[in-house]
C-alpha positions as CSV (number, residue, x, y, z in Angstrom):
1,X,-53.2,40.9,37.5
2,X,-53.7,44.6,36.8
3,X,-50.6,44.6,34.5
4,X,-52.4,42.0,32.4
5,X,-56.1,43.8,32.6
6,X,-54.0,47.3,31.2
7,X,-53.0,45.9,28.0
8,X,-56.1,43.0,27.9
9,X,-58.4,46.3,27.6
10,X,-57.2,47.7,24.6
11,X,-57.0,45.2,22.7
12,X,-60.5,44.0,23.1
13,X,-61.2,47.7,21.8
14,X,-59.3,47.1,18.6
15,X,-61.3,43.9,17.8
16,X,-64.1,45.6,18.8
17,X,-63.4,48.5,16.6
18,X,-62.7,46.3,13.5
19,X,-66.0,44.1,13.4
20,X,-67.9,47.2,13.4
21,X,-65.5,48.6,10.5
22,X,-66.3,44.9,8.8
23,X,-69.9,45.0,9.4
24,X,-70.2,48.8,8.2
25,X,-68.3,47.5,5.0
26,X,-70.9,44.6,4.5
27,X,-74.1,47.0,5.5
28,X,-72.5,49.5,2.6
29,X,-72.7,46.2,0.0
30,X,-75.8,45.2,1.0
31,X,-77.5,48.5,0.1
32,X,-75.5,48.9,-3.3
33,X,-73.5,51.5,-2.5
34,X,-70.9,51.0,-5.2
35,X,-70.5,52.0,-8.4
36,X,-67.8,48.9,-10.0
37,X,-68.6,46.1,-11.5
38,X,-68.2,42.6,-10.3
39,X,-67.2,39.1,-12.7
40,X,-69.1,41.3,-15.8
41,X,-71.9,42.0,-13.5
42,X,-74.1,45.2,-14.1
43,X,-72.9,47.8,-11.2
44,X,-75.4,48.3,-8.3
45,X,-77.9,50.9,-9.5
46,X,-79.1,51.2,-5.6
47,X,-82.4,49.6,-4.2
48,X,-84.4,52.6,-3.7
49,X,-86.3,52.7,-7.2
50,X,-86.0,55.5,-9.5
51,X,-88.0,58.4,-7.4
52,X,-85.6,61.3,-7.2
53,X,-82.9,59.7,-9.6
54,X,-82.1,62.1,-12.9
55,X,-81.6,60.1,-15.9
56,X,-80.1,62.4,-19.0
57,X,-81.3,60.9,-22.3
58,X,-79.5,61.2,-25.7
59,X,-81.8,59.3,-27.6
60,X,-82.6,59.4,-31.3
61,X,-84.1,63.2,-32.0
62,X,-88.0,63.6,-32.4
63,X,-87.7,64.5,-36.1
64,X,-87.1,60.9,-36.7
65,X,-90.0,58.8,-36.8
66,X,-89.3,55.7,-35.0
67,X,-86.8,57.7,-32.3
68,X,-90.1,59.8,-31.7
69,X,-92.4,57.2,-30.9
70,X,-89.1,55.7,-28.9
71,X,-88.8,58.7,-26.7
72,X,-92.5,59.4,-25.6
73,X,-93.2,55.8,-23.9
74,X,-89.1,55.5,-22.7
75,X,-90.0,59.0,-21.2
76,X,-93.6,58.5,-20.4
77,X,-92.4,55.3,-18.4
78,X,-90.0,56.9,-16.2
79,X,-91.8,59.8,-14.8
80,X,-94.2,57.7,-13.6
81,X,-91.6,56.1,-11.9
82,X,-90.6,59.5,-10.0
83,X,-88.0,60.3,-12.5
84,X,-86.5,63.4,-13.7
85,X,-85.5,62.8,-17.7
86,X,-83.2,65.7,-19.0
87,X,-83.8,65.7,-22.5
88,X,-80.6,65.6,-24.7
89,X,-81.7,63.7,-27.8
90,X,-80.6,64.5,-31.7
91,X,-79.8,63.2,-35.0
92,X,-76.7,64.6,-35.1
93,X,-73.6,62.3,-34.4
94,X,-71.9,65.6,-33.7
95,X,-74.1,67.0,-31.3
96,X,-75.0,63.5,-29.7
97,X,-71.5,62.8,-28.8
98,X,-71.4,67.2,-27.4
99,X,-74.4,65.9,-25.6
100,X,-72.9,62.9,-23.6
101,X,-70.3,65.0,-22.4
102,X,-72.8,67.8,-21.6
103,X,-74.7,64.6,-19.6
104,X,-71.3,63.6,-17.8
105,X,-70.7,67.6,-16.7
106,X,-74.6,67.4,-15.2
107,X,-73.5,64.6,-13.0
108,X,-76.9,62.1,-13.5
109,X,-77.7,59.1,-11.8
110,X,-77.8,57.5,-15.2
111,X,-76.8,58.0,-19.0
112,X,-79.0,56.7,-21.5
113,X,-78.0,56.9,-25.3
114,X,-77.9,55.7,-28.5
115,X,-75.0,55.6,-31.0
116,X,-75.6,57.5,-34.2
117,X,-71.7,57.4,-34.4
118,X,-70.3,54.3,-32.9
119,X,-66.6,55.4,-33.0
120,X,-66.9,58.6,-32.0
121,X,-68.6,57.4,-28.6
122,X,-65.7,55.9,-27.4
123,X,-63.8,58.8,-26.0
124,X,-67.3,60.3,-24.3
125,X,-67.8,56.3,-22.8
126,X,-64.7,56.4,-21.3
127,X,-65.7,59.8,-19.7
128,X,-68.5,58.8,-18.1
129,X,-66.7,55.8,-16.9
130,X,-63.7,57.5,-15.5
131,X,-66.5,60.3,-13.9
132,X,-68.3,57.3,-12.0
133,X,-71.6,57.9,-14.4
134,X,-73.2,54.6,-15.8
135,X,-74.1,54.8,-19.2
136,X,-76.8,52.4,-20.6
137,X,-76.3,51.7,-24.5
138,X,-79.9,50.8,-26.3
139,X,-80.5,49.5,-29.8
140,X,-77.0,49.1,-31.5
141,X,-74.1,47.8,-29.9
142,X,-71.3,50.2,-28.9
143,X,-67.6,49.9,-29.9
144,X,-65.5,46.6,-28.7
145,X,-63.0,49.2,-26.9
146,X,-66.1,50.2,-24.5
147,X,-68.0,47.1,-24.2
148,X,-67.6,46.4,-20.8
149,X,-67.6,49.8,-20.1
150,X,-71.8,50.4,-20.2
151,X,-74.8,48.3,-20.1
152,X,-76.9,47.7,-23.2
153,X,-80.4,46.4,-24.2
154,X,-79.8,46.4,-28.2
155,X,-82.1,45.3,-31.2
156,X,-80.9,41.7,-32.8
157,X,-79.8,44.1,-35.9
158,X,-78.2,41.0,-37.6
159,X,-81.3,39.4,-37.7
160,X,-83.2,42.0,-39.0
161,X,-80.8,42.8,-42.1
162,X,-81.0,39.2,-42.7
163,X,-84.2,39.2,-43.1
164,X,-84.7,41.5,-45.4
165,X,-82.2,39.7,-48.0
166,X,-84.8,36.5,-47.2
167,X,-87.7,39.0,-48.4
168,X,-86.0,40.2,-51.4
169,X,-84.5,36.4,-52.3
170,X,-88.4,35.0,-51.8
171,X,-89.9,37.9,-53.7
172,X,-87.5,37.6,-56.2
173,X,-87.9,33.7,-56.3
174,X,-91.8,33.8,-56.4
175,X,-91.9,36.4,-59.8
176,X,-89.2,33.5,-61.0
177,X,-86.7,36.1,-61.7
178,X,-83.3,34.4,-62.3
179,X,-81.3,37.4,-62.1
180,X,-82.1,41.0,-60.3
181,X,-80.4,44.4,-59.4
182,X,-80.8,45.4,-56.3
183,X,-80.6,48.8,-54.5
184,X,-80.4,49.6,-50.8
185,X,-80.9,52.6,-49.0
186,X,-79.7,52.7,-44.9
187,X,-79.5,54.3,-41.7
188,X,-77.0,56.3,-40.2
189,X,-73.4,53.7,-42.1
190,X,-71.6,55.4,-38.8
191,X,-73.4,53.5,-36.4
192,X,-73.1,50.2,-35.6
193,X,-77.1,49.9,-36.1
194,X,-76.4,50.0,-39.7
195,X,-73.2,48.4,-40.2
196,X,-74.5,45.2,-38.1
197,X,-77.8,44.8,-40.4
198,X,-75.8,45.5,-43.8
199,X,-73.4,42.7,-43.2
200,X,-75.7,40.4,-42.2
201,X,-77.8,41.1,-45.5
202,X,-74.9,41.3,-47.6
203,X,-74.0,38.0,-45.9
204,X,-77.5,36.5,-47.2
205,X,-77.8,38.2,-50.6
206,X,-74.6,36.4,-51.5
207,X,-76.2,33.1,-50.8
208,X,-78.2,33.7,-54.0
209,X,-75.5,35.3,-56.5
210,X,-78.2,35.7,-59.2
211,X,-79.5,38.7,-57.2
212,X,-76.8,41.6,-56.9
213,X,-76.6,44.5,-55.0
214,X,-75.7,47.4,-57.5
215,X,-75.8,50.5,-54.9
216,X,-76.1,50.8,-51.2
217,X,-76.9,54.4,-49.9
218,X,-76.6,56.0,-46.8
219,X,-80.0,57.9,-46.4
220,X,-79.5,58.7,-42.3
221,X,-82.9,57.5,-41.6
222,X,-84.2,60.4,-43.1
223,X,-87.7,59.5,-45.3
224,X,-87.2,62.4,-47.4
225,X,-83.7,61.8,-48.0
226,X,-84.1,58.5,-48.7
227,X,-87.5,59.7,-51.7
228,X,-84.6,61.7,-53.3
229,X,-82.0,58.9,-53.0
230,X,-84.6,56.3,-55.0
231,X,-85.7,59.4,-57.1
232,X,-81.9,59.5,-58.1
233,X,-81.3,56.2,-58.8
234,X,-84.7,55.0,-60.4
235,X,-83.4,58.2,-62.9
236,X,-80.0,56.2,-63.3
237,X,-80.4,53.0,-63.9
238,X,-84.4,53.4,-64.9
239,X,-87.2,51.2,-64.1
240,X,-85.2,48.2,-66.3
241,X,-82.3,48.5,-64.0
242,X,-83.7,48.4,-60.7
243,X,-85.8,44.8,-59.5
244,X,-85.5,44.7,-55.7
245,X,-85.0,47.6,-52.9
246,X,-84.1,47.4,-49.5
247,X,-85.3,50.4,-47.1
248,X,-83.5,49.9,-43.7
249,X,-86.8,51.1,-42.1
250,X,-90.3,51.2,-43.2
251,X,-90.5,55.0,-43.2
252,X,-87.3,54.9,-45.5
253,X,-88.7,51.7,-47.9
254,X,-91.9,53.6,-48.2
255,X,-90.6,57.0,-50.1
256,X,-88.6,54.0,-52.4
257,X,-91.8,52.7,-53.5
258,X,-93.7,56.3,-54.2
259,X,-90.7,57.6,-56.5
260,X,-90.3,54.2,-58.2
261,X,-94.2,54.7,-58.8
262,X,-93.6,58.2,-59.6
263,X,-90.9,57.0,-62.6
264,X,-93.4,54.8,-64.3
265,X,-92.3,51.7,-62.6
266,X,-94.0,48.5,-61.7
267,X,-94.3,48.3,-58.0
268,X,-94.8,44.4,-56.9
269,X,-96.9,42.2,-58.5
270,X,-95.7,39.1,-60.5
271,X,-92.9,41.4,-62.0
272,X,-93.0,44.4,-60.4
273,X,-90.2,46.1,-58.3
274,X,-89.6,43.6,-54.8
275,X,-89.2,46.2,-51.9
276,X,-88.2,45.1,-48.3
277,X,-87.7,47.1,-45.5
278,X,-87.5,46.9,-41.4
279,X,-88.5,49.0,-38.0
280,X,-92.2,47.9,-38.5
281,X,-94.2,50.9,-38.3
282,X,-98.3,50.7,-39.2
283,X,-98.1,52.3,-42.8
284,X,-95.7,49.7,-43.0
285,X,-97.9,47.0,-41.8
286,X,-100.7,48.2,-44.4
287,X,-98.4,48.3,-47.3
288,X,-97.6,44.8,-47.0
289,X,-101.5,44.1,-46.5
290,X,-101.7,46.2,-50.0
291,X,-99.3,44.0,-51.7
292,X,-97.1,47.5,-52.5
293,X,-94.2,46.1,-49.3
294,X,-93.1,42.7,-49.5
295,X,-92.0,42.2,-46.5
296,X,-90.4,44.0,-43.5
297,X,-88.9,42.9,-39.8
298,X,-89.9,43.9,-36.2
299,X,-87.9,46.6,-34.5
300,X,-90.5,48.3,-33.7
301,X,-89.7,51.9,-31.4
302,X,-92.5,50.8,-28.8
303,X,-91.3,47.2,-27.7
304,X,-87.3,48.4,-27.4
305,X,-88.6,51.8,-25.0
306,X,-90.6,49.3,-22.9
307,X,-87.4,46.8,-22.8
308,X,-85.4,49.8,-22.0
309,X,-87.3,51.6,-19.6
310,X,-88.4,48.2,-17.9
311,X,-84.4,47.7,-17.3
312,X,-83.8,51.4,-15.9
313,X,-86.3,50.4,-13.5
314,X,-85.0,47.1,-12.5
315,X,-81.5,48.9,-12.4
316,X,-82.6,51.2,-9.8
317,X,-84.5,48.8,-7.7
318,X,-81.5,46.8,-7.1
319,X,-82.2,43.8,-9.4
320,X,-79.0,43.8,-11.4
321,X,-80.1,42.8,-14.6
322,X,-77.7,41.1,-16.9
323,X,-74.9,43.3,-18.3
324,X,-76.5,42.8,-22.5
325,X,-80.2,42.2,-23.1
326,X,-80.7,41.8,-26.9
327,X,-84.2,41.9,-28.2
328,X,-85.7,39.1,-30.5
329,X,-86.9,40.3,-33.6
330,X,-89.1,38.8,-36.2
331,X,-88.9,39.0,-40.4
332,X,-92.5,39.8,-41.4
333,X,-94.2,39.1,-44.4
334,X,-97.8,38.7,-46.0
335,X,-98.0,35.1,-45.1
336,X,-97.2,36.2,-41.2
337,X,-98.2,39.9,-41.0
338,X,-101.4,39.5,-38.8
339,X,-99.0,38.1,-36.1
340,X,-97.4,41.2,-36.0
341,X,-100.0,43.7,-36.6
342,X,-100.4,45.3,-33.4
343,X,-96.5,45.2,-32.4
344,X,-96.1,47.0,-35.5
345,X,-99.0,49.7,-35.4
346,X,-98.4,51.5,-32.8
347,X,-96.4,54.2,-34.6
């Protein structure tokens, strides 16, 4: 009987020891405590809200318009949430992808950027991922290499270009033009932002042949870049040459329409130059309400910083939002533009 109570004792210890080693394991998943991600599940972001948490942010700089209006309520959001936000934004690809890596050296709770240049992203993705630093991703999708490697809350960008070639297509229709050159002027081509919208409008501008795109443009959603772009091209092909223009935002559609002006051209009308544009903005809004715009699409900064800070939030509390949130956007034109007034006057 003692023989049998010397080796009964130990064991019991063992068991003993390994449901408390179990039931530490299961108290550690409960609270979040990992950093992996489960089935394509977004990685526990903790359950403790965002008080204390350091969140470095290489957004679009503060020399672009919409990335401006962006950054002040994305920011404004999260310190009143407790959080520390370092900062790191540019419009630079160069510097932006310089600044990840910076980000991944500081160690943050979180990453938040966007993708002036989609490719070069990659490597700095990886980084973060191989560092144990979640990166969130907002407004153009990243590269397929890294697309499980980071969340994302990104603009329907397909959408929007398509909507602009169904702005320029109805103008176009409605002055009864059966044929039309057609000029475009973009965002950053690098990023996928761009790429995304310009093959979804080149998609749609081919379903109406009579219409042909004669120049596309990088203008680096730079307004005065894009005014000496037009300038340029309104002097090549003059005021004859040119029927329809698509600004990839409304601060880059509106320095189209002042140099065409400026050339002696007809600016909209019932045979005036069609212009089209997207990232509603309110001098935007109240050139369509002129007649000058024909049309533009939603996109607006404030609506994707409240999506994006609302899911940094939601992160930290523990509610694992889905992996890819993809905000709805909306063509506007005349017809619909006091839908959209408010959304789109806010910057």
């Amino acid at each position: 009987m003692i023989r049998r109570r010397l080796v009964s004792r130990p064991v019991s210890l063992r068991a003993r020891l390994g449901v408390a080693v179990v039931g530490l394991a299961l108290v550690s998943a409960a609270c979040g405590g990992g950093s992996s991600s489960d089935g394509g599940d977004t990685p526990a972001g903790g359950s403790g809200g965002l008080k204390g948490k350091t969140i470095n942010f290489v957004g679009y700089g503060n020399d672009n318009p919409w990335g401006a209006y962006f950054n002040g309520v994305f920011t404004k959001k999260l310190e009143a949430e407790g959080a520390k936000v370092v900062d790191l934004t540019t419009m630079d690809p160069g510097t932006a992808v310089q600044n990840v890596n910076q980000a991944i050296s500081n160690k943050p709770d979180l990453i938040v950027t966007a993708l002036l240049d989609t490719s070069s992203m990659v490597v700095p993705i990886k980084k973060a991922k191989q560092a144990g630093v979640p990166v969130l991703v907002f407004d153009g999708r990243p590269d397929p290499q890294v697309d499980d490697d980071v969340m994302q809350v990104i603009s329907d960008n397909e959408a929007v270009g398509k909507a602009a070639a169904d702005n320029l297509i109805e103008g176009l229709k409605a002055q009864g033009k059966e044929s039309a050159k057609i000029i475009a002027i973009t965002g950053t081509k690098s990023s996928l932002v761009t790429q995304d919208r310009l093959k979804a409008f080149d998609q749609q501008m081919a379903t109406a042949p009579q219409y042909e795109v004669i120049e596309t443009q990088d203008g680096n959603w730079d307004p005065t870049l894009s005014g000496k772009i037009a300038t340029q091209l309104f002097a090549k092909y003059g005021c004859d040459g040119i029927q329809g223009a698509y600004g990839m935002a409304d601060y880059q559609a509106l320095p189209i329409i002042a140099s065409a002006k400026q050339a002696g051209c007809e600016v909209a009308g019932d045979t005036g130059l069609v212009v089209t544009s997207s990232n509603c903005f309110k001098a935007g809004i109240e050139a369509i309400q002129a007649g000058d715009l024909y049309g533009t699409a939603t996109e607006d900064p404030g609506t994707i910083a409240n999506q994006t800070a609302d899911y940094v939030i939601r992160y930290f509390d523990g509610a694992k939002p889905p992996k890819k949130e993809v905000v709805k956007e909306e063509r506007v034109t005349a017809a619909n533009v006091a839908e959209f007034a408010a959304q789109c006057s806010n910057a």
